[in-house]
C-alpha positions as CSV (number, residue, x, y, z in Angstrom):
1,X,12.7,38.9,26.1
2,X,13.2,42.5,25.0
3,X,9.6,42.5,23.9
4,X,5.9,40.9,24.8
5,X,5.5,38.1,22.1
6,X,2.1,38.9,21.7
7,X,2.0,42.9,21.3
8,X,5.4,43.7,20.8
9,X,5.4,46.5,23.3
10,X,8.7,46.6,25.2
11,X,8.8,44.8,28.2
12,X,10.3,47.8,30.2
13,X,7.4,49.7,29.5
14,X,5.0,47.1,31.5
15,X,4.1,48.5,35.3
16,X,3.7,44.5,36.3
17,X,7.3,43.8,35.0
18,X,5.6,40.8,33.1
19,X,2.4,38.9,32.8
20,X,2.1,36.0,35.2
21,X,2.1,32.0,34.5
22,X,-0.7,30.1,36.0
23,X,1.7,29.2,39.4
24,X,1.7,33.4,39.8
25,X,5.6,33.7,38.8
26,X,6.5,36.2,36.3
27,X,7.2,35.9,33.1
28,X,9.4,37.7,30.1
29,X,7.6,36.2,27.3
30,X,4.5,37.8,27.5
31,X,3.4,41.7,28.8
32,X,0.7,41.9,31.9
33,X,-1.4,43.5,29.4
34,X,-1.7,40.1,27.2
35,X,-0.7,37.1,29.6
36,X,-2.2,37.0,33.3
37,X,-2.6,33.3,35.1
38,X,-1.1,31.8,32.1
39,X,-3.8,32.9,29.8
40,X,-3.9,35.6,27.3
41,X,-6.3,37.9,28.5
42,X,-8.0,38.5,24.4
43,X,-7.3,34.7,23.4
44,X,-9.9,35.3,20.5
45,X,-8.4,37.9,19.2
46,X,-5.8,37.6,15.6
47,X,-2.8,38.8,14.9
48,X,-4.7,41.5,12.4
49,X,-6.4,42.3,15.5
50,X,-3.6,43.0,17.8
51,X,-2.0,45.0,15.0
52,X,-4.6,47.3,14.4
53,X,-5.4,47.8,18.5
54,X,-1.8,48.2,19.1
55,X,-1.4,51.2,16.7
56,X,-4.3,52.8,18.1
57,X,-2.8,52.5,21.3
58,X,0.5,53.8,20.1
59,X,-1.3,56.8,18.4
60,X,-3.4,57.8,22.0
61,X,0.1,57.7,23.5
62,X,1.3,60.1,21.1
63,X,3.2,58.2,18.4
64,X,3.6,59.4,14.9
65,X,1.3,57.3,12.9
66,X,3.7,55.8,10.3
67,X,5.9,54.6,13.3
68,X,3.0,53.1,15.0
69,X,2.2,51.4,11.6
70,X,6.2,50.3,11.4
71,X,6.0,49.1,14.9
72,X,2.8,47.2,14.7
73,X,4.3,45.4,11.2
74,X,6.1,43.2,13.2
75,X,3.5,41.3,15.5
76,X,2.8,38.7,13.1
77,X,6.2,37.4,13.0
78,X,6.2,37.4,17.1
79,X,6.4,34.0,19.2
80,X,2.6,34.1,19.6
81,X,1.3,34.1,16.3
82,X,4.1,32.0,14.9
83,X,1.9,29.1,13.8
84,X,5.6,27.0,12.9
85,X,6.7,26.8,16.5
């Protein structure tokens, strides 16, 4: 994965390389940020949610807000919150 199905922040970004399963092995799927011991660390949390704290955390890091807000558009359509799979 090229991005964390949960956040959508690029997985190269992530210090960890990857959140971890419950067995401790990495994984691509998900960001250390959101996954750790094969739970999402905010499992409460909605896909409204992770939009809006994602563009905050784009916007402390520096990014433009309009490309924070194109950025964060696509987290609803991401493996996490894709209530079809």
């Amino acid at each position: 994965m090229k991005q964390c199905q949960s956040c959508g922040m690029a997985m190269a970004r992530d210090p960890e390389g990857g959140g971890t399963r419950a067995d401790g092995t990495r994984t691509q799927e998900y960001c250390s940020f959101c996954y750790r011991d094969g739970e999402f660390l905010q499992p409460r949390i909605s896909a409204h949610q992770m939009q809006k704290r994602s563009r905050q955390q784009m916007r402390d890091q520096g990014t433009w807000a309009p490309l924070a807000w194109l950025f964060a558009r696509q987290i609803p359509h991401l493996k996490r919150w894709d209530r079809t799979a």
